[in-house]
Backbone bond lengths (Angstrom), bond angles and torsions (degrees), N, CA, C in turn:
res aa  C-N    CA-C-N  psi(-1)  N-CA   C-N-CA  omega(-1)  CA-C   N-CA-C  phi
1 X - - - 1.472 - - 1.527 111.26 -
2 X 1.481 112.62 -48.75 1.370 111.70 166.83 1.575 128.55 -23.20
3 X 1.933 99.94 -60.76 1.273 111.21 -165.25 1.768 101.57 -64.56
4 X 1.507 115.65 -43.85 1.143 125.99 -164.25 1.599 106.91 -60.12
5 X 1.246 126.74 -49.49 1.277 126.32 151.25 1.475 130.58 -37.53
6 X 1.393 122.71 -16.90 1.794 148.73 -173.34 1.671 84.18 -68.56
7 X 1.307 93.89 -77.21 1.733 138.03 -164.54 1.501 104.21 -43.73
8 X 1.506 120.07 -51.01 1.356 132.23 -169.36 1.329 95.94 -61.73
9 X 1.773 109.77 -64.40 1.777 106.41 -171.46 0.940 139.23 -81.67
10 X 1.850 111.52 -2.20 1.554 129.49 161.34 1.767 84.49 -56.87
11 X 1.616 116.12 -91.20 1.349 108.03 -171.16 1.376 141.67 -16.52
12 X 1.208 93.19 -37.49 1.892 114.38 -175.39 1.526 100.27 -81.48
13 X 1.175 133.86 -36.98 1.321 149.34 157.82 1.871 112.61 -43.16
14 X 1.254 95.29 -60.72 1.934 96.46 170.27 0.884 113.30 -69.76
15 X 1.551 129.78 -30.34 1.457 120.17 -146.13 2.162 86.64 -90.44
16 X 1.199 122.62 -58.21 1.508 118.87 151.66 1.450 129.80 -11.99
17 X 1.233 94.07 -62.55 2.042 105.14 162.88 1.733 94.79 -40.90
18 X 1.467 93.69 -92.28 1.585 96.57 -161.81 1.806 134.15 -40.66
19 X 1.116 110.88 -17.44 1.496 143.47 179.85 1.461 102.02 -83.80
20 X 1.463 127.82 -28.27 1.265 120.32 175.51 1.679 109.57 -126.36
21 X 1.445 116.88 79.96 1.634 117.02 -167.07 1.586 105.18 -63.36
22 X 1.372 132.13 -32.75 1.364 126.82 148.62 1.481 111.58 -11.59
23 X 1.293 121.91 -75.69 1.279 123.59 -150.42 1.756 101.70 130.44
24 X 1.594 101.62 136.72 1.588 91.27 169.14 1.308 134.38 -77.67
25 X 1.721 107.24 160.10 1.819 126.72 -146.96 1.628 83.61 -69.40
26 X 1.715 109.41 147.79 1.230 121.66 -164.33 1.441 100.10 -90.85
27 X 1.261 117.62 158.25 1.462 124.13 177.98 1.243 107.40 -70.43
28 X 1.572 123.65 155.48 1.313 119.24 170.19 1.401 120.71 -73.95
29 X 1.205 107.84 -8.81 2.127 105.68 168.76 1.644 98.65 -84.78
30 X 1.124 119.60 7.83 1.461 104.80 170.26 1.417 134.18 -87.33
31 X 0.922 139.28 128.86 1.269 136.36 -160.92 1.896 113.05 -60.51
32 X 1.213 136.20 160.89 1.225 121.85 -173.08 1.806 95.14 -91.32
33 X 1.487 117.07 137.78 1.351 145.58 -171.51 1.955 92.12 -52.53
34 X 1.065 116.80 -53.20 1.497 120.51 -172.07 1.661 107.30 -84.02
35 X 1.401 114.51 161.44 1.490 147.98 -156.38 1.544 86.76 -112.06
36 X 1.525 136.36 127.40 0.408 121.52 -156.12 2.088 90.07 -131.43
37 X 1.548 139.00 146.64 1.177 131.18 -162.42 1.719 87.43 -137.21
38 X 1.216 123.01 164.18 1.504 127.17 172.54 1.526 96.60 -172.81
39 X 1.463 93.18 122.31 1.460 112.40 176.41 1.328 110.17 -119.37
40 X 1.412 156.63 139.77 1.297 165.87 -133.58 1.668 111.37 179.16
41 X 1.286 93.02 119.28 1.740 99.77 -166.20 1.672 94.77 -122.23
42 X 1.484 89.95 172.56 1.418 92.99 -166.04 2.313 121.72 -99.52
43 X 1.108 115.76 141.31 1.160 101.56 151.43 1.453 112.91 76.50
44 X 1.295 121.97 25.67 1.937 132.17 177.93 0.831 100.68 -83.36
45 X 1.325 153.39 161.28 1.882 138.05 74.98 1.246 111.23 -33.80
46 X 1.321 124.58 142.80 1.565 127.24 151.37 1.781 107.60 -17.78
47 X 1.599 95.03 -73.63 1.582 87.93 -167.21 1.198 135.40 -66.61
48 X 1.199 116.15 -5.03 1.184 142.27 -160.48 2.057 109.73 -92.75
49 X 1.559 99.54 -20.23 1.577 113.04 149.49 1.299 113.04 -124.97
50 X 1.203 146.77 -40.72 1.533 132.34 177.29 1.337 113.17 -55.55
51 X 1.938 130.66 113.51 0.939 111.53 149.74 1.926 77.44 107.63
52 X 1.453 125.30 8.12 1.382 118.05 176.76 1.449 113.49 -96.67
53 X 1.079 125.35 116.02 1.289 128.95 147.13 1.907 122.97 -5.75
54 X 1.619 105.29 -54.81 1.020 111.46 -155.80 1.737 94.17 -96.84
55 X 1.698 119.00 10.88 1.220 102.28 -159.65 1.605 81.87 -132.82
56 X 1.415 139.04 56.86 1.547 135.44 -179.63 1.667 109.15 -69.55
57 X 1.457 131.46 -21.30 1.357 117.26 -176.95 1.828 116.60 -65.96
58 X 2.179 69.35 -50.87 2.002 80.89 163.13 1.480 121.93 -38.02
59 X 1.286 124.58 -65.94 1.510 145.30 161.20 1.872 108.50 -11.08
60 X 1.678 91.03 -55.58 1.417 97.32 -166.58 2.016 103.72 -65.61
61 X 1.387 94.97 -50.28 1.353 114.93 179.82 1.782 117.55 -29.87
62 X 1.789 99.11 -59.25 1.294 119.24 -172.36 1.796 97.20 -52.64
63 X 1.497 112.01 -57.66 1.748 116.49 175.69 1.886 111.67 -45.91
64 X 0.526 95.60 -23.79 2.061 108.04 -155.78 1.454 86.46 -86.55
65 X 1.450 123.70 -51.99 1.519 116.53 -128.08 1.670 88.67 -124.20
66 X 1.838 101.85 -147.25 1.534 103.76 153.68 1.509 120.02 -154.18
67 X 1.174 102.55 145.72 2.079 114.86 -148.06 2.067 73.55 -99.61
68 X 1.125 71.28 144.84 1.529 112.48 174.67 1.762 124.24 -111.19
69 X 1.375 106.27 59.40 1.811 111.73 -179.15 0.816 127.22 -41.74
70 X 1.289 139.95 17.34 1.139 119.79 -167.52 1.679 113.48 -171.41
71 X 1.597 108.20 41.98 1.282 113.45 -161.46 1.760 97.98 -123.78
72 X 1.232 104.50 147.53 1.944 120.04 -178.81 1.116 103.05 -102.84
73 X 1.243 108.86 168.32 1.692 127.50 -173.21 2.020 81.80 -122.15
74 X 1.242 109.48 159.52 1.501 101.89 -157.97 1.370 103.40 -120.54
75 X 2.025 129.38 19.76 1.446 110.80 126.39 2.070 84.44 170.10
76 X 1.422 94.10 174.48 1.716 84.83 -163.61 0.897 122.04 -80.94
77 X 1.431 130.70 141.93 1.608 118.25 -159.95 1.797 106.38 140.31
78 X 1.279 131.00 121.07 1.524 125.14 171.27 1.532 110.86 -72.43
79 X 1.227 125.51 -48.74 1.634 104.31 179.51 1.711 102.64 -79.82
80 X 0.956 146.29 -25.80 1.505 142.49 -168.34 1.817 85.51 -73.38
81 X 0.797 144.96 -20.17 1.736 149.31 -159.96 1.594 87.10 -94.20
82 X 1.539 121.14 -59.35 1.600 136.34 -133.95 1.784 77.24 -86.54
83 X 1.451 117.27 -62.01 1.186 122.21 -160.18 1.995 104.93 -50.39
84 X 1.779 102.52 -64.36 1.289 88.19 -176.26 1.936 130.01 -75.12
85 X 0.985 113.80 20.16 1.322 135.98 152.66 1.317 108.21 -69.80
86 X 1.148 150.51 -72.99 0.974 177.48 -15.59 1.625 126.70 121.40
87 X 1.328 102.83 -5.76 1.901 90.55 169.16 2.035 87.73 -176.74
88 X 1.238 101.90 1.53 1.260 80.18 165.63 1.767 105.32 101.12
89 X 1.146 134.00 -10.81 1.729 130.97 -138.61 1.351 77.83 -175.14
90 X 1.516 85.56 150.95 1.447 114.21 -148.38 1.953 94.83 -126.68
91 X 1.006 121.31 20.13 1.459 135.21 -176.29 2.071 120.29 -173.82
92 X 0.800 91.91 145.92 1.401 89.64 170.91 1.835 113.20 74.62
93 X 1.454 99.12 146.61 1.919 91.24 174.90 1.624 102.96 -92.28
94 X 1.551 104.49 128.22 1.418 122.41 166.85 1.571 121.15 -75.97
95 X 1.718 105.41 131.86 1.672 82.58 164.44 1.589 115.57 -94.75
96 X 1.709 109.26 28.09 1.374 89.17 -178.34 1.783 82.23 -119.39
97 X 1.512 119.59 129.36 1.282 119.05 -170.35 1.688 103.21 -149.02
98 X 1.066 128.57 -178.77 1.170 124.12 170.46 1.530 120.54 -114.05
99 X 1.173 115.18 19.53 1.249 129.94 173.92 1.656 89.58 -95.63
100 X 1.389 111.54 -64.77 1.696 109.09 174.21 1.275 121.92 -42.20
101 X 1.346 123.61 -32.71 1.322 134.93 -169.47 1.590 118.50 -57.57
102 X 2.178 76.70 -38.50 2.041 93.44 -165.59 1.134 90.76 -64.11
103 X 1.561 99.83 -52.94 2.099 115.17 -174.22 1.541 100.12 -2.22
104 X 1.734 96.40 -86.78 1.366 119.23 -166.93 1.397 117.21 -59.62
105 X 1.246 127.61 6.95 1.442 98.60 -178.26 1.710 90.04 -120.16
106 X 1.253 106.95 40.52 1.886 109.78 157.31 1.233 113.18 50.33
107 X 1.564 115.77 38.37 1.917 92.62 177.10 1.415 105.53 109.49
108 X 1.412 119.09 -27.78 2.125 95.53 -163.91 1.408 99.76 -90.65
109 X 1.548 119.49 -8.67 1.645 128.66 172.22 1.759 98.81 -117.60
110 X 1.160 125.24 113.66 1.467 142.33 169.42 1.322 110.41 -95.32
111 X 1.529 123.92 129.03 1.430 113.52 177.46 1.553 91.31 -137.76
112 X 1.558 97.04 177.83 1.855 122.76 167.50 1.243 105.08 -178.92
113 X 1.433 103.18 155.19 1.751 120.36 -160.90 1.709 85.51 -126.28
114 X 0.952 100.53 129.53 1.533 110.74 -174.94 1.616 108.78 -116.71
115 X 1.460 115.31 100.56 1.581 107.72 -172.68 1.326 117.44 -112.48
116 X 1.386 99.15 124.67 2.408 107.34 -172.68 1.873 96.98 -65.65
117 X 0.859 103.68 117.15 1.372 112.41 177.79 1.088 124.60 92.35
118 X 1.053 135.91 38.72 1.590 149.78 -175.45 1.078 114.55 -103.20
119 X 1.229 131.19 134.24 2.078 129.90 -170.02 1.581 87.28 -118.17
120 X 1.079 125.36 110.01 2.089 131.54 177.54 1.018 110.30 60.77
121 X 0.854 139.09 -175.69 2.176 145.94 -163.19 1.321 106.21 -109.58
122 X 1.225 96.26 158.46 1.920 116.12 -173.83 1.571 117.58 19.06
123 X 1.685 89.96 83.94 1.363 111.07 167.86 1.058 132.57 97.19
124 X 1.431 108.17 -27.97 1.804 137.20 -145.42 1.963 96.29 -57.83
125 X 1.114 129.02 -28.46 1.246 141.93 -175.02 1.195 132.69 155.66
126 X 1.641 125.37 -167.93 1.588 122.06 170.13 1.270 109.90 -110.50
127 X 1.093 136.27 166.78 1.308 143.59 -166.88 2.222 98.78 -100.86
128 X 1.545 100.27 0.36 1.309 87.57 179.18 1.585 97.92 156.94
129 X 1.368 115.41 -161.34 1.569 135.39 -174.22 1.388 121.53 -103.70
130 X 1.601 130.06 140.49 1.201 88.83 163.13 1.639 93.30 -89.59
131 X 1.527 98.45 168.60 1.542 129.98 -156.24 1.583 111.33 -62.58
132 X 1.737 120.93 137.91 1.728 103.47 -161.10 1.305 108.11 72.22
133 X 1.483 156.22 -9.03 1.223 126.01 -149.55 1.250 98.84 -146.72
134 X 1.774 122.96 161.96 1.210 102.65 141.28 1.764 142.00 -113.10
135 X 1.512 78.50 51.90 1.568 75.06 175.64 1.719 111.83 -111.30
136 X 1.545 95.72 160.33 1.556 85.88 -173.55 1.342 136.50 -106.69
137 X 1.231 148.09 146.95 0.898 140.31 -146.94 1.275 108.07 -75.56
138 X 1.192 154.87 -28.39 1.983 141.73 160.40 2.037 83.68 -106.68
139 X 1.858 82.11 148.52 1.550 103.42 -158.51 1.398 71.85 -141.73
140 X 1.692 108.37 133.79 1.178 115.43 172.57 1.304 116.64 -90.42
141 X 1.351 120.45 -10.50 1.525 132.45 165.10 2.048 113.78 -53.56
142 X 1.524 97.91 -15.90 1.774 99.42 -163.39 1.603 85.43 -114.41
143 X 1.083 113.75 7.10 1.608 116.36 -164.59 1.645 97.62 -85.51
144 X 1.776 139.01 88.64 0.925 114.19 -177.87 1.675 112.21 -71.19
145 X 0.922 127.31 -50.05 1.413 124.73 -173.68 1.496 106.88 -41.47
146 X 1.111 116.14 -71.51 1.274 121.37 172.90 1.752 121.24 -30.40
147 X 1.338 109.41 -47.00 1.374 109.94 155.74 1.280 137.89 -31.50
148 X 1.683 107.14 -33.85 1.267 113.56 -176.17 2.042 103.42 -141.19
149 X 1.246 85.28 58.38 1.285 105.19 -162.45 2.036 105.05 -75.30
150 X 1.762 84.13 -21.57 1.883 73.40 -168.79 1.668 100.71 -76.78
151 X 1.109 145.86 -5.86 1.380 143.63 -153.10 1.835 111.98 -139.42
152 X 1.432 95.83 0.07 1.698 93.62 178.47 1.987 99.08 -116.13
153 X 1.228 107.59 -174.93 1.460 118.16 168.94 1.542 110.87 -87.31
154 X 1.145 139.79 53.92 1.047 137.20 -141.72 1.553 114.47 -78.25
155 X 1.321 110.63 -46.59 1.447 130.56 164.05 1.607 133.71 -36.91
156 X 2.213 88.83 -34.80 1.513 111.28 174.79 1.803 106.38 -81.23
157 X 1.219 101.78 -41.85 1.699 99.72 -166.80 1.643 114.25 -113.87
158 X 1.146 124.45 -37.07 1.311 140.87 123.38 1.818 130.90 24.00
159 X 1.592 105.29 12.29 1.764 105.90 -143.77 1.481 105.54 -117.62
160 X 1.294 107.85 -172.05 1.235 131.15 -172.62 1.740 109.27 -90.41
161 X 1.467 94.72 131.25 1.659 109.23 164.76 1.572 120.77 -44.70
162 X 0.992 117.48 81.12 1.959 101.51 -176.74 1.146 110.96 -121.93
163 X 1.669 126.89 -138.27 1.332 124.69 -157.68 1.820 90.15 -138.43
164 X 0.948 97.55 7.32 1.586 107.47 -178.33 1.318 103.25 -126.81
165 X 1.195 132.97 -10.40 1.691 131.70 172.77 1.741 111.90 -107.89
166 X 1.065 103.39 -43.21 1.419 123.22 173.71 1.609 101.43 -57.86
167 X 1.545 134.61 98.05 1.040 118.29 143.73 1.620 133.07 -166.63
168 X 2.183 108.21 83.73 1.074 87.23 -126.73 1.809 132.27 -77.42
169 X 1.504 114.27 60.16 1.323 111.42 -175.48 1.521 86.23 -110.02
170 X 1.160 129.33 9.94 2.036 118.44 -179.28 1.375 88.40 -144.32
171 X 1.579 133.50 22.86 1.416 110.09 160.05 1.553 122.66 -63.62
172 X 0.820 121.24 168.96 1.591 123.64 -173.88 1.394 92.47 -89.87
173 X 2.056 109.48 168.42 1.232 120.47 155.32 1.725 128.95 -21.02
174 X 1.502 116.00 -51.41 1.517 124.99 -165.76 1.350 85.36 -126.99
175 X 1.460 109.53 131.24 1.907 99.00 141.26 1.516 98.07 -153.41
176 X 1.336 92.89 123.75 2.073 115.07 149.94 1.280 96.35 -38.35
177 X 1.193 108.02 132.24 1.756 103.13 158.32 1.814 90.28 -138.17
178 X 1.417 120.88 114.38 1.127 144.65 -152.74 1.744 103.61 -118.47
179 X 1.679 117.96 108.43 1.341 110.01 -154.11 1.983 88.72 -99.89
180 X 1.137 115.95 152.98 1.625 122.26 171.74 1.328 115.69 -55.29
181 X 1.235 126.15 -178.93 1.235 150.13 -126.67 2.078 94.59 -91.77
182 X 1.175 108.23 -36.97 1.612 110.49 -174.04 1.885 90.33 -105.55
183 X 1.390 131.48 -42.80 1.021 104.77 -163.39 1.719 113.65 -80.96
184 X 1.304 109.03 1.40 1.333 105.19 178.48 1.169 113.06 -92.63
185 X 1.321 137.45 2.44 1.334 141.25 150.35 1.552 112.03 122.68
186 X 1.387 92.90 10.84 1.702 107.51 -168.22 1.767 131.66 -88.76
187 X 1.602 82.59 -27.41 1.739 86.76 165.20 1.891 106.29 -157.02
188 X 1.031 94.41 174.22 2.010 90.61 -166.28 1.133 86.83 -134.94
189 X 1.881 103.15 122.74 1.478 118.96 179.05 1.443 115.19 -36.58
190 X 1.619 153.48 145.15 1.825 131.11 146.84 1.072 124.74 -29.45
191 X 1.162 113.90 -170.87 1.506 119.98 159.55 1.556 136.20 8.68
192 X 1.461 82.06 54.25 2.002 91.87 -170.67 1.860 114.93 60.55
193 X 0.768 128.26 1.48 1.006 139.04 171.48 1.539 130.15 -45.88
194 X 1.328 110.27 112.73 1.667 110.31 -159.40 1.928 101.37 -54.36
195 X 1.197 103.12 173.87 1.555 130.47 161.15 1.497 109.66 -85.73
196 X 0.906 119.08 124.84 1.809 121.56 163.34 1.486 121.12 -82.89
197 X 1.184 117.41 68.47 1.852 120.27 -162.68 1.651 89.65 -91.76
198 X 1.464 89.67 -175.02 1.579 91.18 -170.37 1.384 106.35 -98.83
199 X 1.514 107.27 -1.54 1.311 112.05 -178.40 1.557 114.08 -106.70
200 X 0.916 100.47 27.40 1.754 117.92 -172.02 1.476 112.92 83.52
201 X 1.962 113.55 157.06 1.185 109.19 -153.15 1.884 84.50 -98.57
202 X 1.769 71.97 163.84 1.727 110.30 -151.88 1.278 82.50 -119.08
203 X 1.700 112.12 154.27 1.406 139.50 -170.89 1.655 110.43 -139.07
204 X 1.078 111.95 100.16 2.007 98.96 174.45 1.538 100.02 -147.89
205 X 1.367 96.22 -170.57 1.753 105.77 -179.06 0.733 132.80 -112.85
206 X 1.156 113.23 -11.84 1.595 127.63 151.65 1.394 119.78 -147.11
207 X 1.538 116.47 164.29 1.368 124.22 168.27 1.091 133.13 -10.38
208 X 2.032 97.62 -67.93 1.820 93.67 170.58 1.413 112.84 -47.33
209 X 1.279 95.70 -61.59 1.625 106.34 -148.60 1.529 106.31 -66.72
210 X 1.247 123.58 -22.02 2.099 118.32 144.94 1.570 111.70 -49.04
211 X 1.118 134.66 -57.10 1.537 130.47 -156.92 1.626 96.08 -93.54
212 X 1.263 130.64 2.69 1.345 141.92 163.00 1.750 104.47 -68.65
213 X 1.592 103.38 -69.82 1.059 119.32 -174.46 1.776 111.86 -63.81
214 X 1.083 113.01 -4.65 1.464 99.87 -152.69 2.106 73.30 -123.12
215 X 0.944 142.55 -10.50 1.175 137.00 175.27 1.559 101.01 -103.08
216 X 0.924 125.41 -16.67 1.439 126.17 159.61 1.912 115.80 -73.19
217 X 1.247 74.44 -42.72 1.981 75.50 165.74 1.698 117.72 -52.72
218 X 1.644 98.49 -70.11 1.337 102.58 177.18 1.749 142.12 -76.11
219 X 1.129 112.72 -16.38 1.301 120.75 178.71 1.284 97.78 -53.98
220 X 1.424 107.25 -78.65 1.639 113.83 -154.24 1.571 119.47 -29.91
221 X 1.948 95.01 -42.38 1.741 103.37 178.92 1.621 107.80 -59.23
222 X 1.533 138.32 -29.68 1.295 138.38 168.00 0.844 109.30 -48.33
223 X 1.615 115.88 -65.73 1.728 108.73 -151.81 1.606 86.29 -86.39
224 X 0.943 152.21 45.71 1.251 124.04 128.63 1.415 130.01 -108.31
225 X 1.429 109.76 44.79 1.429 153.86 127.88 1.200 114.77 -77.96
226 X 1.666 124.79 111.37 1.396 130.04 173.40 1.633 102.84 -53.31
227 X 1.122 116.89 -52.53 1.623 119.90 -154.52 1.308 122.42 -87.73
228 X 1.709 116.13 16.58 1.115 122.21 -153.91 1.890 91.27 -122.81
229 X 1.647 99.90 134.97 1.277 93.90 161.44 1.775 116.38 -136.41
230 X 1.544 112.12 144.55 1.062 106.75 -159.38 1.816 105.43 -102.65
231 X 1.078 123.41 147.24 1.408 126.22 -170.75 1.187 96.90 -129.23
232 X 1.801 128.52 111.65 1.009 132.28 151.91 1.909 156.09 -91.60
233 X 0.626 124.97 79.22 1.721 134.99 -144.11 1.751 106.69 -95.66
234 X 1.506 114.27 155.48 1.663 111.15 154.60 1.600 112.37 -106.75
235 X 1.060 117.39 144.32 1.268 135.01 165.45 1.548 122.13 -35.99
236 X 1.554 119.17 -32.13 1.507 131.92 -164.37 1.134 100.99 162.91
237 X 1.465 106.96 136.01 1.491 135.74 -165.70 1.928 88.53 -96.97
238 X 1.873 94.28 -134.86 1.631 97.02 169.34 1.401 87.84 -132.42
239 X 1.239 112.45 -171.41 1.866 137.50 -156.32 1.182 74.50 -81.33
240 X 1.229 135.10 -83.68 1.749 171.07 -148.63 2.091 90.43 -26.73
241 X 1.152 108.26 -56.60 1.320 109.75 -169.09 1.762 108.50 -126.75
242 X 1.613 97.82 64.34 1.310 102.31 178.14 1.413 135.43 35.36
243 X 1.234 119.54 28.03 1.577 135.42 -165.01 1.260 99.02 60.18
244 X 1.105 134.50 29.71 1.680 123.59 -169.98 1.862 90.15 -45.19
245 X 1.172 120.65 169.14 1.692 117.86 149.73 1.471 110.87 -156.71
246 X 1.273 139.64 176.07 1.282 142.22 152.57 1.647 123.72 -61.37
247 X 1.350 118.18 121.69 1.614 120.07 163.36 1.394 110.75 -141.23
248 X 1.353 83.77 125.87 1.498 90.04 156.88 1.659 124.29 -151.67
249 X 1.231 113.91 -174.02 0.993 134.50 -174.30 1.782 133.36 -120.94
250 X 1.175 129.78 140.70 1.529 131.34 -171.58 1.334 117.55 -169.67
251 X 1.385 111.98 142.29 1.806 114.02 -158.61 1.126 105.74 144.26
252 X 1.365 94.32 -150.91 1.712 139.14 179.82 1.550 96.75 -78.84
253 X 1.598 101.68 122.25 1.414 107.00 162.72 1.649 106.30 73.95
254 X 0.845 111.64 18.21 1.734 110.70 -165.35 1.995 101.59 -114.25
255 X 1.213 128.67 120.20 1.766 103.98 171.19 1.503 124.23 -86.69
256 X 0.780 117.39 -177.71 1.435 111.45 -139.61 1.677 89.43 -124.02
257 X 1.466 115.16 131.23 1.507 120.18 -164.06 1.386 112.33 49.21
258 X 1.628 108.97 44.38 1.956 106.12 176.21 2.090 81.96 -77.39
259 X 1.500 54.76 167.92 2.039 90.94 163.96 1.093 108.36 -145.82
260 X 1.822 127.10 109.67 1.630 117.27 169.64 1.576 103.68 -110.63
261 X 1.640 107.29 140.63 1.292 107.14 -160.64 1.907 105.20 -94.64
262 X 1.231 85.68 -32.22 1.164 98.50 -165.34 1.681 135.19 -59.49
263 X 0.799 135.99 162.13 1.651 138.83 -148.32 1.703 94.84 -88.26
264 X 1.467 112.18 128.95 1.026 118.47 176.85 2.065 101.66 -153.75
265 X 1.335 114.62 177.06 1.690 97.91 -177.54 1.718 87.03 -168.74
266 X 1.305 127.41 157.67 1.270 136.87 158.73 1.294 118.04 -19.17
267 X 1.590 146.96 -8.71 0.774 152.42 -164.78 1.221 101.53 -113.12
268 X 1.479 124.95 -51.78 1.511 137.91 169.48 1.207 98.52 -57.59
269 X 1.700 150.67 -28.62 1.625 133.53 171.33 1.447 107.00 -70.58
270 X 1.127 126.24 -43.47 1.285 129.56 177.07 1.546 118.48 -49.62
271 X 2.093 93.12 -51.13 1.862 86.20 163.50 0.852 133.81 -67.15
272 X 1.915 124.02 -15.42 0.912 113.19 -164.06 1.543 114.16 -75.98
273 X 1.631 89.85 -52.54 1.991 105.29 168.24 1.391 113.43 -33.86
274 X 0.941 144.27 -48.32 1.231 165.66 -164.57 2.069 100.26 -61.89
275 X 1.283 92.64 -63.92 1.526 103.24 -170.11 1.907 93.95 -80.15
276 X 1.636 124.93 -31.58 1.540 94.41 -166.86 1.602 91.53 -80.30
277 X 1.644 130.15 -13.80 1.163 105.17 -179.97 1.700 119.73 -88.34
278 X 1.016 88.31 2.20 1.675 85.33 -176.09 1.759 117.32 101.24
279 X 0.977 124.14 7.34 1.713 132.36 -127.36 1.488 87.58 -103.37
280 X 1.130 134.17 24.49 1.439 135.77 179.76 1.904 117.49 58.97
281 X 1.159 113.52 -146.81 1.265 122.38 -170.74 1.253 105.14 -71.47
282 X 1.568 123.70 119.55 1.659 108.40 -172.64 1.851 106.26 -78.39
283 X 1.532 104.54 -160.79 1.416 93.02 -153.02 1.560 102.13 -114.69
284 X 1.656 123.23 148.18 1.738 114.63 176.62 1.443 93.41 51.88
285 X 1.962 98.97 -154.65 1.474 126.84 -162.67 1.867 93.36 -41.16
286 X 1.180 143.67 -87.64 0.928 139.18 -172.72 1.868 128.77 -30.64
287 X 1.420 113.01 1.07 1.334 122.20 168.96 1.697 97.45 -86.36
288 X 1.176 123.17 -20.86 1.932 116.16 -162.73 1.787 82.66 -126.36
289 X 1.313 119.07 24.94 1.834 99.03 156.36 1.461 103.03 -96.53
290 X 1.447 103.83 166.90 1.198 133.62 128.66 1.430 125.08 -18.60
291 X 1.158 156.62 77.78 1.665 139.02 179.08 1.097 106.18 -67.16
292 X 1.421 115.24 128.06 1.410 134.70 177.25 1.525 79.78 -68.27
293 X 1.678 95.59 142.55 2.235 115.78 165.21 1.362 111.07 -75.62
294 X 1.237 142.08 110.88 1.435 146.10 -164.12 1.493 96.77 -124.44
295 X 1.491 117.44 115.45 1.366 124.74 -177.44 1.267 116.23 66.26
């Protein structure tokens, strides 16, 4: 009887194979197949880039990838945005986060937060101004890691935008890629005055149309990585239209001119990350979202 039982679940074993010509459904300790990128800019309404003149890469993006109508930013404020992305809570540093999460699971989830204007890792300073102004180009307020700096490795992954971190055929599983102080849509150099990105300085007329140009810079170098998919979001819409904001998505695993209608909010990115990495039960508000579909 033993053997006959061998025999039964070898069979039951092929007959599964063949029923799924894909290949069989991955375990949930498995890591998700795609590379995963998230960029988060500052200060949109939805309408205020969908359908903008001054925002055509976006435009291109929405065709390429798939826009997500109908998604919230989860209340006003840049770290209350960064935080509940990211740990679930909309105030305060959590030790239950998903930066901790990667921490703990030793390696089978790899991350890095890559920040344009950063002078040394987690926090340590900016490398400067943006130009005319005084604000500076890395803001530790947009700094998610740093946010939850007492309970992650922050120091290890935690870093600066360079030419030695930046490169995406050795990016890790997850990476923040966190744009500076003008290219994130947050302040507009004076006097015509370029942007200092790391990808060379940028010239526009306004906000959008900088983090237009400066996401037109960088995407393209991603996706030319098959396995990489990039998820793009704003931080906070206005009161006026429920934080509505723009997200979307493009890559690996992504269809191309989607439309998802359905209700999703900063809390649902967090679930989603959470579920394509495997990372168990996400944490607070983000255990009762929606998971945004990533790849």
């Amino acid at each position: 009887m033993k053997r006959l039982g061998s025999v039964t679940a070898a069979l039951a074993t092929v007959m599964a194979f063949v029923a799924l010509p894909a290949g069989p459904a991955r375990s949930v300790s498995e890591p998700h197949p795609h590379r995963v990128v998230v960029i988060i800019f500052e200060n949109k309404p939805y309408d205020h880039v969908v359908g903008h003149a001054e925002a055509p890469y976006f435009a291109s993006l929405m065709r390429d990838g798939t826009l997500f109508t109908n998604y919230e930013a989860a209340a006003p404020g840049s770290p209350h945005d960064y935080r509940a992305i990211t740990s679930g809570r909309t105030t305060g540093a959590s030790p239950d986060n998903i930066f901790r999460e990667m921490d703990d699971s030793h390696g089978r989830v790899s991350w890095v937060q890559l920040n344009e204007g950063l002078r040394g890792v987690c926090g340590e300073g900016t490398a400067g101004n943006v130009p005319g102004t005084s604000d500076p180009l890395y803001f530790r307020g947009h700094d998610y890691a740093y946010l939850n700096k007492a309970s992650v490795s922050c120091r290890e992954h935690d870093i600066a935008l360079t030419t030695a971190t930046f490169d995406p055929d050795k990016l890790p599983d997850l990476t923040f890629l966190v744009p500076n102080m003008c290219s994130i849509m947050h302040t507009l150099p004076k006097k015509g005055a370029a942007c200092p990105t790391f990808f060379g300085p940028l010239k526009a007329n306004s906000t959008l149309a900088m983090g237009d140009a400066w996401l037109k810079t960088v995407v393209p170098q991603l996706l030319t990585q098959p396995d990489i998919t990039v998820v793009v979001t704003f931080d906070e819409g206005a009161a006026s239209s429920h934080e509505h904001v723009l997200t979307l998505e493009v890559g690996a695993g992504v269809a191309v001119g989607g439309r998802d209608s359905h209700a999703y909010n900063h809390y649902g990115l967090c679930a989603g990350l959470y579920k394509a990495f495997s990372l168990g039960t996400p944490p607070a508000n983000c255990a009762h979202a929606t998971p945004l579909p990533i790849g």
